[in-house]
N, C-alpha and C positions, 0 to 999 in steps of 0.2 A: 325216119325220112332222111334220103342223100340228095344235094342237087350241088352239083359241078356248075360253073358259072365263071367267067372271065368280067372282070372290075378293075380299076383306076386306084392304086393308092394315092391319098388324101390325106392333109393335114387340118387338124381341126387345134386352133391353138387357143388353148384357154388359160391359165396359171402354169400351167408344163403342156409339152405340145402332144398331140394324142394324133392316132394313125387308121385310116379306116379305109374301107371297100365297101361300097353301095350295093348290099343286094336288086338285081335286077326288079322290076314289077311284077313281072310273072310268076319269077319264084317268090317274091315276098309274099305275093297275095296266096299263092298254098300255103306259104309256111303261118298265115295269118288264116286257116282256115283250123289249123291245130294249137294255135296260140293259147286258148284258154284253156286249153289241154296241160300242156307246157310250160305254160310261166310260170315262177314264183316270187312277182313283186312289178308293180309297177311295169310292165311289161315286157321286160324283159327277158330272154328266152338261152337259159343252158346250150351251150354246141360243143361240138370239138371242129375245129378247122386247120385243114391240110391243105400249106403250100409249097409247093417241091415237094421236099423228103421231109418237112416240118410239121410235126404234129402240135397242135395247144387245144388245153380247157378255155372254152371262155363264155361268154353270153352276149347277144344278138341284142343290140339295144332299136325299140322303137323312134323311129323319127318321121316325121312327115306324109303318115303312112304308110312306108315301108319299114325297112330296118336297116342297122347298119352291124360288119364286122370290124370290131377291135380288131386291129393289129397289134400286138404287146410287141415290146422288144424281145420277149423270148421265137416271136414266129419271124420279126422282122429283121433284127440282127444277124441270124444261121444265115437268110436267103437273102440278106444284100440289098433290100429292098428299098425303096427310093418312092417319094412323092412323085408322082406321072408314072411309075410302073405298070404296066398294064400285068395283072396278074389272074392265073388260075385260080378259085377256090374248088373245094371241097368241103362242104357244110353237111355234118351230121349232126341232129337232133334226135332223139331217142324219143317215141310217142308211144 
C-alpha cells in the first residue's frame, strides 16, 4: 500500500519532545482496513516514509482512531523541517 498525503508537523512533548503528521481520515481508515494484516504489537504498523528526498523505517502509531507518522530526527533534520510545516508524505506499508 502507497498513499501520498499533505500534513502539519507537530510536536508532542513528553519527557524529550517527539515530531509527528496526522494521517488524514480517509487514508487512515484504508490503512485501518489492512491493520491486522500488518501489525506486530499493540497496533502499531511498520512503514517507510518519504519526505523530499528523505527516506526512514519507521511505524505508524495508533491514536484516536487514526494514526500518526514519527518524524525522527533522521527524516526531520536532512529536510529542515519545523513545527507548522505543512509537509508532503509518502507512506509505504508492505501488505
Amino acid at each position: 500500500m502507497r498513499l501520498t498525503f499533505e500534513g502539519t508537523v507537530f510536536e508532542w512533548r513528553g519527557p524529550a519532545p517527539y515530531y509527528f503528521v496526522r494521517v488524514p481520515d480517509d487514508d487512515a481508515a484504508r490503512i485501518g482496513e489492512v491493520a491486522s494484516m500488518v501489525t506486530y504489537g499493540w497496533g502499531v504498523i511498520p512503514c517507510t516514509v518519504t519526505i523530499g528526498s528523505t527516506t526512514v523505517t519507521t511505524s505508524l502509531f495508533p491514536k484516536d482512531g487514526g494514526y500518526l507518522v514519527p518524524i525522527k530526527n533522521a527524516l526531520r533534520l536532512p529536510e529542515k523541517l519545523l513545527v507548522g510545516d505543512i509537509v508532503e508524505v509518502t507512506l509505504s506499508i508492505a501488505v
